[in-house]
DRENBA-388903 format. One record per residue (C-alpha): residue number from 1; residue in one letter; x, y, z. Coordinates in Angstrom, 3 decimals, padded with zeros to 6 digits. Example, Ala and Ser with C-alpha at 12.3 -4.5 7.8 and 13.67 -1.06 7.14 Angstrom:
BEGIN
1;A;012.300;-004.500;007.800
2;S;013.670;-001.060;007.140
***
This chain:
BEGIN
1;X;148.396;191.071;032.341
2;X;148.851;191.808;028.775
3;X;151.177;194.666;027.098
4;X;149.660;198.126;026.980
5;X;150.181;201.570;025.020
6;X;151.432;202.885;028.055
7;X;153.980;200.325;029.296
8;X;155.516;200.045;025.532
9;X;155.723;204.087;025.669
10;X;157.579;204.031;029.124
11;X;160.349;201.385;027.624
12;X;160.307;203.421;024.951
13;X;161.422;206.268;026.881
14;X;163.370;204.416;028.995
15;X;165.677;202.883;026.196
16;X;165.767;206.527;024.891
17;X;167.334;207.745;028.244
18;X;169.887;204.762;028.268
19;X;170.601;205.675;024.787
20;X;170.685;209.164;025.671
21;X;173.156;208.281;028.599
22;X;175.482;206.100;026.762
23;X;176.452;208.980;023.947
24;X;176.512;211.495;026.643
25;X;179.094;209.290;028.533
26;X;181.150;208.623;025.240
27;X;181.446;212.095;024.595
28;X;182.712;213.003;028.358
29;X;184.949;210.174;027.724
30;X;186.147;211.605;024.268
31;X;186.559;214.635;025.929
32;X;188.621;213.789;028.776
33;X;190.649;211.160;027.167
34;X;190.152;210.899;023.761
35;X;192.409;212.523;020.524
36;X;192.039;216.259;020.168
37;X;189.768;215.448;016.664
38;X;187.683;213.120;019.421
39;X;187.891;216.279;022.266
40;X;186.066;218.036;018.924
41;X;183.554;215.978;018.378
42;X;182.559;216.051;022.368
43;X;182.539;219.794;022.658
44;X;180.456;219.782;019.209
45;X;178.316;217.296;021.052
46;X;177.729;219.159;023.744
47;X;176.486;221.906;021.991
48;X;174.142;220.265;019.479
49;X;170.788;220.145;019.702
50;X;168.697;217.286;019.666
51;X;168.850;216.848;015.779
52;X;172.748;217.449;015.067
53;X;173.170;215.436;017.798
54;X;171.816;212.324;015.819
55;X;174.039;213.889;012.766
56;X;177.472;213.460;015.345
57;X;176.184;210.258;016.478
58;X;175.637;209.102;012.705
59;X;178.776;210.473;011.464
60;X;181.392;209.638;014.156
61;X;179.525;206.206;015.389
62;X;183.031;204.523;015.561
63;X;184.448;206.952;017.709
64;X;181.272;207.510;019.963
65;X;181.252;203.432;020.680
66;X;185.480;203.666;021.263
67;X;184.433;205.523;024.034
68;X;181.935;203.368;025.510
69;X;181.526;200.584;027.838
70;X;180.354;197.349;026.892
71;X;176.873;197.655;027.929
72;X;176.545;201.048;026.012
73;X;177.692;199.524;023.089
74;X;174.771;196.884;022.888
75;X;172.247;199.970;022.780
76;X;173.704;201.426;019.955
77;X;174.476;198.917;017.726
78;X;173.217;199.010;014.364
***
């Protein structure tokens, strides 16, 4: 059984999700426990939308992957 269009689509969206997950997880991390200037950046997170989003994840990468676990940090290394 060879690789299709669809099955590269659906791990496409599926490493979107985890990726999705693992900032999302930061951030209520950053909220909860982080600095005030990280408590910021959550709150600002949470009300991004999908395009300032990436422009917080860009900008405060460090502080995002402080917040992570492990495995979240292999899906957003650069």
């Amino acid at each position: 059984m060879g690789v299709t269009m669809k099955s590269v689509q659906n791990n496409l969206i599926d490493f979107e999700a985890m990726r999705w997950n693992a900032f999302y997880n930061a951030a209520h991390n950053m909220a909860h426990n982080g600095s005030g200037f990280a408590a910021a950046i959550a709150e600002a997170y949470y009300k991004a939308d999908k395009n300032n989003k990436a422009k917080l994840e860009d900008a405060f990468l460090d502080i995002f992957t402080h917040h992570m676990d492990a495995s979240d940090r292999a899906l957003v290394s650069k």
